[in-house]
C-alpha positions in Angstrom: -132.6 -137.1 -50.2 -134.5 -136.6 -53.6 -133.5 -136.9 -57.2 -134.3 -133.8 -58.6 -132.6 -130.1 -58.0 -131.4 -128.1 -54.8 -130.1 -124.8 -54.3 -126.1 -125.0 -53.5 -124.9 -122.0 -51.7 -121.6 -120.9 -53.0 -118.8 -120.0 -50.7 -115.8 -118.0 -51.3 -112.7 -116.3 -49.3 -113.6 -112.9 -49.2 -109.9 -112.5 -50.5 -110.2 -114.3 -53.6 -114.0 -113.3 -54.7 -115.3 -115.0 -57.4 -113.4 -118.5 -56.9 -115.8 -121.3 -55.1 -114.2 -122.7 -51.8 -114.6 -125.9 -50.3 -117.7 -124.9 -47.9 -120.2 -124.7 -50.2 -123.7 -126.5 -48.9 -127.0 -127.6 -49.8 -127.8 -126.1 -46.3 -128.6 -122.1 -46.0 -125.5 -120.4 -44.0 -126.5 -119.4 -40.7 -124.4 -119.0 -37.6 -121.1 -119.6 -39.3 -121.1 -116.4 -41.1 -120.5 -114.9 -37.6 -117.2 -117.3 -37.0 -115.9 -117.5 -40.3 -114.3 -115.3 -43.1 -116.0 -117.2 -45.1 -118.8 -115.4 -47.3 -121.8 -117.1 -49.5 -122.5 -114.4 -51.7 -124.2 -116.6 -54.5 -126.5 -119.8 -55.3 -126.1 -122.5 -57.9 -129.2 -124.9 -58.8 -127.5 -128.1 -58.9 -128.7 -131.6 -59.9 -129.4 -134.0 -57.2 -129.7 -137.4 -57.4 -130.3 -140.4 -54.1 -127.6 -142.9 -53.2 -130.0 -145.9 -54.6 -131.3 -144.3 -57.6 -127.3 -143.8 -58.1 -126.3 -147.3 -57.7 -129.3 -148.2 -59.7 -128.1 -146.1 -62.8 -124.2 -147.4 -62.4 -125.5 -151.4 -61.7 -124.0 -151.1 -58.4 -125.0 -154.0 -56.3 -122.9 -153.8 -53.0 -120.9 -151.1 -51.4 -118.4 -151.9 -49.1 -117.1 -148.2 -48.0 -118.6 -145.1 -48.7 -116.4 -142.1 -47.8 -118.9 -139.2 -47.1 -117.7 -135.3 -46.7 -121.1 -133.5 -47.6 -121.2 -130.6 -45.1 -123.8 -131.7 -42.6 -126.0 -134.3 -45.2 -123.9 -137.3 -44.4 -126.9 -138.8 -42.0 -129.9 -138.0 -45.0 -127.7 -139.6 -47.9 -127.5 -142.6 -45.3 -131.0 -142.4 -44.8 
């Protein structure tokens, strides 16, 4: 939702430490720790940057699909 930087919070298997899995999110872990092996034991600044300022930069005009898998910011980067 803003060009800029975020904190990204790192997940990992607690069987393979040090290796980033696939559920890493801009969003702090809460409840999940409690149902899941997975473990966020580290954060990342990462660059951000909005959908339209995107398109913008890459003289995108139209989209006609947009395929989102963002762990839980699908509705702000539609927004």
């Amino acid at each position: 939702d803003h060009t800029g930087t975020a904190h990204f919070y790192v997940s990992e298997r607690p069987e393979k430490p040090g290796i980033a899995s696939q559920a890493g999110s801009l969003h702090r872990p809460k409840e999940r720790l409690n149902r899941s092996p997975m473990i966020f034991p580290r954060e990342a600044e990462v660059k951000t940057i909005t959908l339209e300022k995107w398109a913008d930069e890459n003289q995108i005009q139209r989209i006609d699909l947009l395929w989102l898998d963002t762990q839980g910011h699908e509705l702000v980067i539609m927004q």
